[in-house]
Backbone as numpy.savetxt, mean C-alpha at the origin, in Angstrom:
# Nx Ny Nz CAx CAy CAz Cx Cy Cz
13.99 -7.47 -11.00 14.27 -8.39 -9.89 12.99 -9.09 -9.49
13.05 -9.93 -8.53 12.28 -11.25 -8.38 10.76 -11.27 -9.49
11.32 -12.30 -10.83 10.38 -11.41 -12.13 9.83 -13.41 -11.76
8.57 -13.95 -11.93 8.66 -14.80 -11.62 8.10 -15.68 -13.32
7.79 -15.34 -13.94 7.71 -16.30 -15.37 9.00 -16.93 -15.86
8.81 -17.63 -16.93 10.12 -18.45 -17.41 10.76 -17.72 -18.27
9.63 -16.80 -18.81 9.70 -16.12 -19.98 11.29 -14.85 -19.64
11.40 -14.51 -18.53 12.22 -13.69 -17.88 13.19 -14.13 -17.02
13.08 -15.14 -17.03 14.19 -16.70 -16.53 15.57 -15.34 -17.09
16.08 -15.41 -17.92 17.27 -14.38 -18.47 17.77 -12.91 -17.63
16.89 -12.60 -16.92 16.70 -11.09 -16.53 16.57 -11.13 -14.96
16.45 -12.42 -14.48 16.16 -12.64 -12.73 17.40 -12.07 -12.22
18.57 -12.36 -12.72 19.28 -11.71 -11.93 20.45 -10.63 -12.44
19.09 -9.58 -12.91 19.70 -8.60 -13.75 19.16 -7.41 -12.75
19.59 -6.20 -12.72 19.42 -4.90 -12.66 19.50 -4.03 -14.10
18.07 -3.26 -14.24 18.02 -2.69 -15.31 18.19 -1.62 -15.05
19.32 -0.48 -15.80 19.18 0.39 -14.83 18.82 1.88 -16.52
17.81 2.39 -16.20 17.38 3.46 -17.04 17.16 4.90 -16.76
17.99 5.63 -18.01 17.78 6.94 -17.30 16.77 7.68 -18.24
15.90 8.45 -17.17 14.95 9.41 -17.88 15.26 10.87 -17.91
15.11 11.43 -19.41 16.10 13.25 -19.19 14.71 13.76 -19.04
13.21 13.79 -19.62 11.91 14.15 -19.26 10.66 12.71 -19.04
9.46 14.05 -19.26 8.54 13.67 -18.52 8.36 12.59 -19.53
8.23 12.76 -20.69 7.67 11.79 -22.12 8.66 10.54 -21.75
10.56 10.23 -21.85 10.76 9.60 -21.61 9.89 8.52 -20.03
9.95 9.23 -19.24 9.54 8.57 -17.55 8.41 7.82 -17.80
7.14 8.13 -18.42 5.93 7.96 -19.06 6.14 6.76 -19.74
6.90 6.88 -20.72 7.47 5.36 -21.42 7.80 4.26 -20.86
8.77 4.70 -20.17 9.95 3.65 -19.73 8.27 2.87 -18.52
8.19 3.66 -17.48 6.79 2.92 -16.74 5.79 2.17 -17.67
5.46 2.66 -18.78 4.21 1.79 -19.63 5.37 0.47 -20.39
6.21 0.41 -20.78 7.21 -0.63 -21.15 7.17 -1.43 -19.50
7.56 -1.27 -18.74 7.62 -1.73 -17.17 5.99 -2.92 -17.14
4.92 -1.68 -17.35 4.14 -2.35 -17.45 3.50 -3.76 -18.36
3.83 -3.56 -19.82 3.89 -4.07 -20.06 4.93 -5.70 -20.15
6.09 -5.40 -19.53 6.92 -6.75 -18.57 5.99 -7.38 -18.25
5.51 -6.62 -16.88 4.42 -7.29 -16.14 2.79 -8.04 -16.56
2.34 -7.78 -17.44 1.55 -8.27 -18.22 1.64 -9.37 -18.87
3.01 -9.68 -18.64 3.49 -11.08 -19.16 4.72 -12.10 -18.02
4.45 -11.70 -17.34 4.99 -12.10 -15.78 5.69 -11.11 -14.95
6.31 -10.28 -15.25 7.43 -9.78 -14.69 6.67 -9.33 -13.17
8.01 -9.31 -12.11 7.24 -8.59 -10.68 8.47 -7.68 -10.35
8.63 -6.69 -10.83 9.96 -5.48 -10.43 9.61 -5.00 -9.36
10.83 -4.69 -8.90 11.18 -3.66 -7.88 11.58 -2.55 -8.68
11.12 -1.31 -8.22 11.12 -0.40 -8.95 12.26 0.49 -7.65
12.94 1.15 -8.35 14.58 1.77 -7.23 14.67 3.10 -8.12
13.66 4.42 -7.67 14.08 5.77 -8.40 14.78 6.59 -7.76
15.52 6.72 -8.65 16.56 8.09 -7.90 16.40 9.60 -8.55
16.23 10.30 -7.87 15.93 11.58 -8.28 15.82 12.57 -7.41
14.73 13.68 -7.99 14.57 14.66 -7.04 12.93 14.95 -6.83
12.51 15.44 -5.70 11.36 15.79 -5.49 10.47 17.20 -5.12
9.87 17.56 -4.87 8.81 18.85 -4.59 7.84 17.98 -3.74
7.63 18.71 -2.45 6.60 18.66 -2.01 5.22 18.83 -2.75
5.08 19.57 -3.19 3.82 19.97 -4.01 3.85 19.27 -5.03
5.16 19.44 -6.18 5.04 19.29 -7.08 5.25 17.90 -7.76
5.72 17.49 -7.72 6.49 15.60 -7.60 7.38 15.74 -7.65
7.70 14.64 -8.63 9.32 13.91 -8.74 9.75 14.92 -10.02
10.88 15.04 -9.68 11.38 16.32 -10.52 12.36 15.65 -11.89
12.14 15.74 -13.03 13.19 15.25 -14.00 14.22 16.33 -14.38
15.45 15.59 -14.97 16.50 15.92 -15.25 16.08 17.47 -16.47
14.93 17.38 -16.92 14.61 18.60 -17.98 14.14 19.70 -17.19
13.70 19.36 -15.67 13.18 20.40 -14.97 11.90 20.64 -14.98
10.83 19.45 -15.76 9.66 19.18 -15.62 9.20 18.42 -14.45
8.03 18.18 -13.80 7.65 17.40 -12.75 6.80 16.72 -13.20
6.46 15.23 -12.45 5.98 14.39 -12.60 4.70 14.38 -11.75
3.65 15.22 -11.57 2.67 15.86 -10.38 2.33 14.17 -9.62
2.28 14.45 -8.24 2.26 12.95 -7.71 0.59 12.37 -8.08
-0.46 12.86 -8.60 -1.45 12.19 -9.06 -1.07 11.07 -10.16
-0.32 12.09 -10.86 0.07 10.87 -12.37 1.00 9.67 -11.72
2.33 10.29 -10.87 3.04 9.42 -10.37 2.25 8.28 -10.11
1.46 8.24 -9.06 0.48 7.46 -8.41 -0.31 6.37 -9.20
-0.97 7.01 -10.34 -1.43 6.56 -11.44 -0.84 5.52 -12.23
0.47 5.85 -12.47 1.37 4.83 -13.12 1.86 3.75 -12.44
1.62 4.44 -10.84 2.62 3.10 -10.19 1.44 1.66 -10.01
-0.24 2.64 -10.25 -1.29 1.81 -9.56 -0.80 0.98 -11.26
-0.68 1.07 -12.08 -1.10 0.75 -13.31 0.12 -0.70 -13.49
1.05 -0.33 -13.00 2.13 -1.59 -12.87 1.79 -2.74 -11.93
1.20 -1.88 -10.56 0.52 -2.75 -9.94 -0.87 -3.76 -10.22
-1.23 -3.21 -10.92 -2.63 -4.09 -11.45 -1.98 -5.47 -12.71
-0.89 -4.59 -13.55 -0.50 -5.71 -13.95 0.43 -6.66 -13.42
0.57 -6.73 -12.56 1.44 -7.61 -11.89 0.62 -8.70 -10.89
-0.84 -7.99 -10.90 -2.00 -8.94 -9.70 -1.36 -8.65 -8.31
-0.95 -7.16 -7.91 -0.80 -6.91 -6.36 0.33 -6.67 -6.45
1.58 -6.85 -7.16 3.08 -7.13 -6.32 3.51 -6.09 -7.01
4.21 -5.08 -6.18 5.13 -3.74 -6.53 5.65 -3.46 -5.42
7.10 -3.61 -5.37 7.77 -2.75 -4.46 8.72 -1.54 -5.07
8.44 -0.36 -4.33 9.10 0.79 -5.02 9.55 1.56 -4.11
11.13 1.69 -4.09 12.01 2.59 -3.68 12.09 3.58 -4.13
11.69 4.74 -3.22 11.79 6.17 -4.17 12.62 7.04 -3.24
13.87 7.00 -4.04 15.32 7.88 -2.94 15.68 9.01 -3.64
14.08 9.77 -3.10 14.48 11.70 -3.29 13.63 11.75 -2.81
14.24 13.51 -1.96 13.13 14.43 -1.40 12.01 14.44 -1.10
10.97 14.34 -0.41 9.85 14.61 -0.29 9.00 13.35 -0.60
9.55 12.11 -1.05 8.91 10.95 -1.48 7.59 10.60 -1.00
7.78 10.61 0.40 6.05 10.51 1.14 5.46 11.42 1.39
5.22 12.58 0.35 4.45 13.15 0.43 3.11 12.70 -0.03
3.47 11.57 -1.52 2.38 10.88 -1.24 1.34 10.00 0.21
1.50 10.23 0.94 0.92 9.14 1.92 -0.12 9.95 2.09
-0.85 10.94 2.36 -1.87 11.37 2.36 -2.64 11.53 1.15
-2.31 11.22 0.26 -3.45 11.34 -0.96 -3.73 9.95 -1.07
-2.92 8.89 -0.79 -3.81 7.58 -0.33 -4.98 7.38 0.07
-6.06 6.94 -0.79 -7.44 6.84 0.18 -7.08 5.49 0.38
-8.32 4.93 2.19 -8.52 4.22 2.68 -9.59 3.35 2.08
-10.11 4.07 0.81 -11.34 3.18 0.59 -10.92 2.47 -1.32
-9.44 2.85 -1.21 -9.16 2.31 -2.45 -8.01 1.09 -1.75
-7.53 0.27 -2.74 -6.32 -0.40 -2.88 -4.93 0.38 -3.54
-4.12 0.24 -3.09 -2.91 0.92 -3.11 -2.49 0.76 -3.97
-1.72 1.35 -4.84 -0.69 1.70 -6.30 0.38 1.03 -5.88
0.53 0.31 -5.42 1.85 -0.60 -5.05 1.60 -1.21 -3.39
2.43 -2.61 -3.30 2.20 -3.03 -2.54 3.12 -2.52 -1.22
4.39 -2.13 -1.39 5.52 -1.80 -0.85 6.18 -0.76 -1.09
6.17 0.36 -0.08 6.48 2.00 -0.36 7.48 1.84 0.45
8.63 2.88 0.00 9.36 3.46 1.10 10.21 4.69 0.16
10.24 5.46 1.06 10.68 6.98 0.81 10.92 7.96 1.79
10.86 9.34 1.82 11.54 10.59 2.63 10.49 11.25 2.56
10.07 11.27 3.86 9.14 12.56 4.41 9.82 14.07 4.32
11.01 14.35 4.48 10.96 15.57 3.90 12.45 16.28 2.96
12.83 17.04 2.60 14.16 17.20 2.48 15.83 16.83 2.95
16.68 15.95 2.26 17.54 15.35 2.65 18.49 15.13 2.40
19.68 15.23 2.77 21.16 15.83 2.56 21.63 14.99 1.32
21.88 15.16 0.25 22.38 13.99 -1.05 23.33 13.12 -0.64
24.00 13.46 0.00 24.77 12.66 0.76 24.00 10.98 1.55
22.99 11.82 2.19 22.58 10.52 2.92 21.92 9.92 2.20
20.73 10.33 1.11 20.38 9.59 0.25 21.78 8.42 -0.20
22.73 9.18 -1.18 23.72 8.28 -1.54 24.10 6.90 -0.64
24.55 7.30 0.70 24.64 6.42 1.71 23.55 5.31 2.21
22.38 5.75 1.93 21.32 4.73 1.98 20.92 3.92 1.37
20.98 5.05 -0.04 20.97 4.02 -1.09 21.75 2.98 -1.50
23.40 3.25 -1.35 24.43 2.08 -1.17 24.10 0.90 0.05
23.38 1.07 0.92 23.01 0.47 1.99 22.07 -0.86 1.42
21.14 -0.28 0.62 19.96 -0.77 0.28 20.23 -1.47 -0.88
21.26 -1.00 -2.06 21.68 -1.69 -3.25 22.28 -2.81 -2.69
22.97 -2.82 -1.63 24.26 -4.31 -1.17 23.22 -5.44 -0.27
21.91 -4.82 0.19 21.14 -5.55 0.93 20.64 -6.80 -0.18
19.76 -5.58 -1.21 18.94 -6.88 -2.40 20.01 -7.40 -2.88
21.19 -6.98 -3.09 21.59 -7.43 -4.37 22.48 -8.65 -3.71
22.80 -8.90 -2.30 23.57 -9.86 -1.37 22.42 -11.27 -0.98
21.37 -10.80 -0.57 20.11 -12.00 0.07 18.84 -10.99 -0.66
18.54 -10.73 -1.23 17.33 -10.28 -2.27 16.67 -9.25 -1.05
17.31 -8.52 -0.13 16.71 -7.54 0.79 16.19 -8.16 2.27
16.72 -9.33 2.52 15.83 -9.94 4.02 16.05 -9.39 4.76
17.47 -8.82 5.05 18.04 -8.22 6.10 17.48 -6.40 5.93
16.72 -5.86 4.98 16.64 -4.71 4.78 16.35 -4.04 6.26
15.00 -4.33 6.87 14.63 -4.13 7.91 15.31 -3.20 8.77
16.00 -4.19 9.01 17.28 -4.12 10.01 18.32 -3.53 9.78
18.37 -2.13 8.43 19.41 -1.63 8.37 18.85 -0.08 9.46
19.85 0.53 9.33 19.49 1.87 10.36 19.60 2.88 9.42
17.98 3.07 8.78 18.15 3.97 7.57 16.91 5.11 8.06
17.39 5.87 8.17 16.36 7.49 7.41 14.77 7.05 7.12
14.99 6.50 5.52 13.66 6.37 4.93 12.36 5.42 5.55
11.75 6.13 4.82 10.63 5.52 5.84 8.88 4.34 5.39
8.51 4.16 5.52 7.82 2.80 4.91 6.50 3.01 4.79
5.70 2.28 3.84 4.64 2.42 4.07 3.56 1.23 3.11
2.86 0.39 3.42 2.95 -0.75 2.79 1.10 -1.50 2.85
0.63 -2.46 2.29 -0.68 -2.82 2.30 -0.95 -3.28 3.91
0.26 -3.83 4.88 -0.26 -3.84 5.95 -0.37 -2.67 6.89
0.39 -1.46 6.58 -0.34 -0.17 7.28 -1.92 0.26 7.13
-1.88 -0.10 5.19 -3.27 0.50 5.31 -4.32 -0.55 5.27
-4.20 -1.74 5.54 -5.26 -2.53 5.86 -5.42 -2.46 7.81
-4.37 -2.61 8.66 -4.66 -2.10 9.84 -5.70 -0.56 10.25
-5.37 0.34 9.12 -5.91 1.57 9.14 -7.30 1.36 8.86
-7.77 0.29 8.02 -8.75 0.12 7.78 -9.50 -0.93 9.24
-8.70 -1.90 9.30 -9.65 -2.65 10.19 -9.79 -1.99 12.00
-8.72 -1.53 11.79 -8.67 -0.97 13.70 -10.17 -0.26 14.03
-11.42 0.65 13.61 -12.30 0.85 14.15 -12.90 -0.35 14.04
-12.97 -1.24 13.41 -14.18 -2.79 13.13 -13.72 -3.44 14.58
-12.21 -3.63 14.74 -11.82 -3.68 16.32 -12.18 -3.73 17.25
-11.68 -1.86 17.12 -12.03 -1.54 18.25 -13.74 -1.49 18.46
-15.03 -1.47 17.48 -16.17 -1.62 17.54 -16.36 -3.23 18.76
-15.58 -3.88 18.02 -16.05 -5.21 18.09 -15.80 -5.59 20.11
-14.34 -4.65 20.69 -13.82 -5.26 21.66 -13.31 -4.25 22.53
-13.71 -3.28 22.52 -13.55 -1.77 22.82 -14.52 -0.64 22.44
-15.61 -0.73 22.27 -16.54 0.38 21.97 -16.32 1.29 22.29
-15.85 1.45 23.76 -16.08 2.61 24.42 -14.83 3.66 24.24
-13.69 2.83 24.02 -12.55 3.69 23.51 -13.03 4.40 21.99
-13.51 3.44 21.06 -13.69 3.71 19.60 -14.68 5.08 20.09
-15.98 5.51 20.48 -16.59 6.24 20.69 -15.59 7.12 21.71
-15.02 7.32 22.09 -14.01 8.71 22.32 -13.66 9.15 21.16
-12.68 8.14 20.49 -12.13 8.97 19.57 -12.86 9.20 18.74
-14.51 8.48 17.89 -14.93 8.73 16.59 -16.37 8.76 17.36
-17.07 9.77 18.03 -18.80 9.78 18.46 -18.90 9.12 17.45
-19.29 9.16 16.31 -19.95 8.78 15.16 -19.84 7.63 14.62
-18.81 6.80 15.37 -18.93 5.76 15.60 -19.12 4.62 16.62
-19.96 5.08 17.41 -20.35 4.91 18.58 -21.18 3.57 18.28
-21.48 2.50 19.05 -22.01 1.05 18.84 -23.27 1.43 18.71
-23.79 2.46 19.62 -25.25 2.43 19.40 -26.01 3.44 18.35
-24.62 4.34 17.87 -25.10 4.69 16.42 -25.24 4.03 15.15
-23.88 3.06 14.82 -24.41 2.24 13.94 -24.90 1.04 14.11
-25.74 0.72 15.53 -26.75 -0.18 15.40 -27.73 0.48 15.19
-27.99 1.83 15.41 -29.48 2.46 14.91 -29.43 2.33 13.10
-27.91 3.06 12.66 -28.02 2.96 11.60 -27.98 1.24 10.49
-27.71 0.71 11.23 -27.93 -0.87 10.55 -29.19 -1.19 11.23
-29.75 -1.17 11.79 -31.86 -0.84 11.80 -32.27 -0.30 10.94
-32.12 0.94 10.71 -32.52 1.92 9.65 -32.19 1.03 8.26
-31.36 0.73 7.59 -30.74 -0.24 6.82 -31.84 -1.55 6.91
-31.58 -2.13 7.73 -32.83 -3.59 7.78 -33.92 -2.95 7.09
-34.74 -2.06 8.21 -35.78 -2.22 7.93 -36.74 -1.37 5.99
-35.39 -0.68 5.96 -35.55 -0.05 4.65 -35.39 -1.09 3.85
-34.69 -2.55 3.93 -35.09 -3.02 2.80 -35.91 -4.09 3.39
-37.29 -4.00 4.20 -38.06 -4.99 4.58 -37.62 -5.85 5.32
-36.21 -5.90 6.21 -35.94 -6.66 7.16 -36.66 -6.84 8.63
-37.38 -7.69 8.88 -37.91 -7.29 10.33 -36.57 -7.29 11.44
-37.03 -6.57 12.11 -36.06 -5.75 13.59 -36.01 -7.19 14.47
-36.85 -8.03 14.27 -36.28 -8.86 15.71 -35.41 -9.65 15.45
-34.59 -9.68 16.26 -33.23 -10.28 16.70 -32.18 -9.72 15.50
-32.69 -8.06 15.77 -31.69 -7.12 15.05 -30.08 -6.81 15.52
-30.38 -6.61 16.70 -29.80 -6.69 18.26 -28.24 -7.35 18.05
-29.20 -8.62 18.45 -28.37 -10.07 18.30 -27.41 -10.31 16.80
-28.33 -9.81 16.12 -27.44 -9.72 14.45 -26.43 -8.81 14.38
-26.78 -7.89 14.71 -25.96 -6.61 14.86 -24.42 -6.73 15.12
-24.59 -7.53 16.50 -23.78 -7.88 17.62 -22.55 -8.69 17.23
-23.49 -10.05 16.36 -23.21 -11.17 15.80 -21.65 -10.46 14.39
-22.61 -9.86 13.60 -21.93 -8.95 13.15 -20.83 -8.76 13.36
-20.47 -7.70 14.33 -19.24 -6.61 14.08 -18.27 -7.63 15.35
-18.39 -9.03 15.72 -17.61 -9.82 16.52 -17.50 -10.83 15.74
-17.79 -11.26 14.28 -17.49 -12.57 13.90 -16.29 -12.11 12.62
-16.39 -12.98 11.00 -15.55 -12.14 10.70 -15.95 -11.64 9.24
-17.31 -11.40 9.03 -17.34 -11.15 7.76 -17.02 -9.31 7.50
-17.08 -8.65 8.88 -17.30 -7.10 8.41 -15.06 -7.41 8.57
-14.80 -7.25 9.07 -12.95 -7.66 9.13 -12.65 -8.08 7.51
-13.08 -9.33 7.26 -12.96 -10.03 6.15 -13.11 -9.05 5.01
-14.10 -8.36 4.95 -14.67 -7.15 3.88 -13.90 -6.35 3.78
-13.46 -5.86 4.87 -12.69 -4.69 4.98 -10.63 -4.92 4.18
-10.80 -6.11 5.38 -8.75 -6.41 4.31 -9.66 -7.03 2.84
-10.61 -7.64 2.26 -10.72 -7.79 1.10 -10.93 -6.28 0.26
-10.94 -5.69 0.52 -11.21 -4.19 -0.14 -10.14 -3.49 -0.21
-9.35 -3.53 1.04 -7.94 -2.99 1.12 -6.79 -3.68 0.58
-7.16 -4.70 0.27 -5.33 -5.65 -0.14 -5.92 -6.04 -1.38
-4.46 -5.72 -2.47 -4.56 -6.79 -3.46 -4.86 -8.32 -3.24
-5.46 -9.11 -4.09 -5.85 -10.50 -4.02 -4.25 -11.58 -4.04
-3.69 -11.44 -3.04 -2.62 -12.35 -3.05 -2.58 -12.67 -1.88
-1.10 -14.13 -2.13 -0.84 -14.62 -0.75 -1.01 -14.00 0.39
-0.24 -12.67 0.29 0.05 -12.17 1.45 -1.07 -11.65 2.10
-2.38 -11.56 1.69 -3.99 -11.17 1.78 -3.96 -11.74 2.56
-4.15 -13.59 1.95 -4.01 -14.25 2.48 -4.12 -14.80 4.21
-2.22 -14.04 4.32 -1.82 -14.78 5.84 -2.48 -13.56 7.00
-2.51 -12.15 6.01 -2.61 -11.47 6.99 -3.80 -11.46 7.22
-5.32 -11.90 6.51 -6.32 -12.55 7.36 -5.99 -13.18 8.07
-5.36 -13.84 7.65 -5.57 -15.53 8.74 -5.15 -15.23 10.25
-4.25 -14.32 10.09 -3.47 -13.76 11.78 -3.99 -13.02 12.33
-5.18 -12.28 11.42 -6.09 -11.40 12.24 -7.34 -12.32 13.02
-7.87 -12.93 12.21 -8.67 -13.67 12.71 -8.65 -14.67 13.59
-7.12 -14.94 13.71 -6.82 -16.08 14.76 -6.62 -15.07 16.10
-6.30 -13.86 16.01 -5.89 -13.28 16.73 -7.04 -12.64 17.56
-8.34 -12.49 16.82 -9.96 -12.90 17.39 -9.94 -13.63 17.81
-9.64 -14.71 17.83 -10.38 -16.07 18.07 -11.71 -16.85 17.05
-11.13 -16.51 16.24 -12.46 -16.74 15.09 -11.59 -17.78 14.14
């Protein structure tokens, strides 16, 4: 679904639907996926299965898919696609990935949603029928707005996650230093002194730089450039942060 080359002009308004009995099949079918994408394709990826907290996504042979590799494969579709992955994962335990997410990487997909913990097959079924009649009616606009269980998690959670101390540094210090001492304004202005002057910067109008700094928008800018794939949607959601500065 929404595959955007010409080359896949045939398949836009197809559902592929594949079943994996193990781990070797699952492994495949994702590196074939990938390779789509390497030549335009932008899938939505819709797994149904089962999960382990600990362990991953569980296949039909009774092998698991440990969520490192999961992760791995999904980053790997995502790179070929230049940012765009949305992936529905309707079993068990789905966000258990959300904590092995680091903040200082870019995300294995652009668009998560899944089950924080164990969940009646039933409602899966029901959600999932929810969610199949959404894309497959207006390509998912209305998804939002259905009253579902599962739960989300996407490049604008973790680029907010990233920029909210630069923020709160910038327009709230004093809150940011409750919650993080260690990030206290007048610690990392000592430590961006320390920084200057180690590489021969003179200190005057360190202050003022400092200041200049963490209120204009290059440390913001750095931060969603590090956190978001390089696309549109990078893009707007600078642009609304920074307007939303006043910058």
């Amino acid at each position: 679904m929404a595959l955007s080359s010409s080359t896949f002009e045939e398949y836009r308004t197809r559902v592929l639907h594949c079943k994996c009995a193990d781990l070797n099949e699952l492994v495949f079918l994702l590196s074939v996926i990938r390779e789509y994408c390497q030549k335009g394709a932008l899938p939505l990826l819709f797994i149904d299965g089962h999960g382990d907290r600990e362990k991953g996504l569980k296949l039909p042979s009774g092998q698991f898919m440990g969520w490192d590799m999961y992760l791995d494969l999904l980053n790997h579709i995502t790179l070929a696609t230049g940012g765009e992955l949305t992936v529905i994962a309707a079993f068990c335990n789905s966000m258990a990935i959300e904590p092995m997410l680091s903040l200082s990487a870019r995300l294995p997909f652009s668009f998560y949603y899944g089950y924080t913990s164990e969940v009646p097959a039933g409602l899966v079924e029901t959600e999932t029928k929810m969610i199949y009649e959404s894309l497959l009616r207006d390509g998912g606009q209305r998804f939002g707005e259905l009253p579902l269980q599962i739960s989300s998690y996407s490049e604008y959670h973790h680029a907010n996650q990233l920029i909210a101390p630069a923020l709160l540094l910038a327009w709230a210090p004093g809150t940011l230093a409750e919650i993080a001492p260690e990030l206290s304004r007048g610690t990392l202005r000592a430590f961006y002194e320390q920084r200057q002057a180690a590489n021969g910067v003179p200190l005057s109008g360190a202050r003022k730089n400092f200041n200049k700094l963490i209120r204009g928008n290059e440390l913001v800018s750095a931060l969603v450039t590090s956190g978001m794939h390089d696309t549109p949607r990078r893009e707007r959601y600078l642009y609304e942060i920074l307007q939303q500065m006043g910058i």
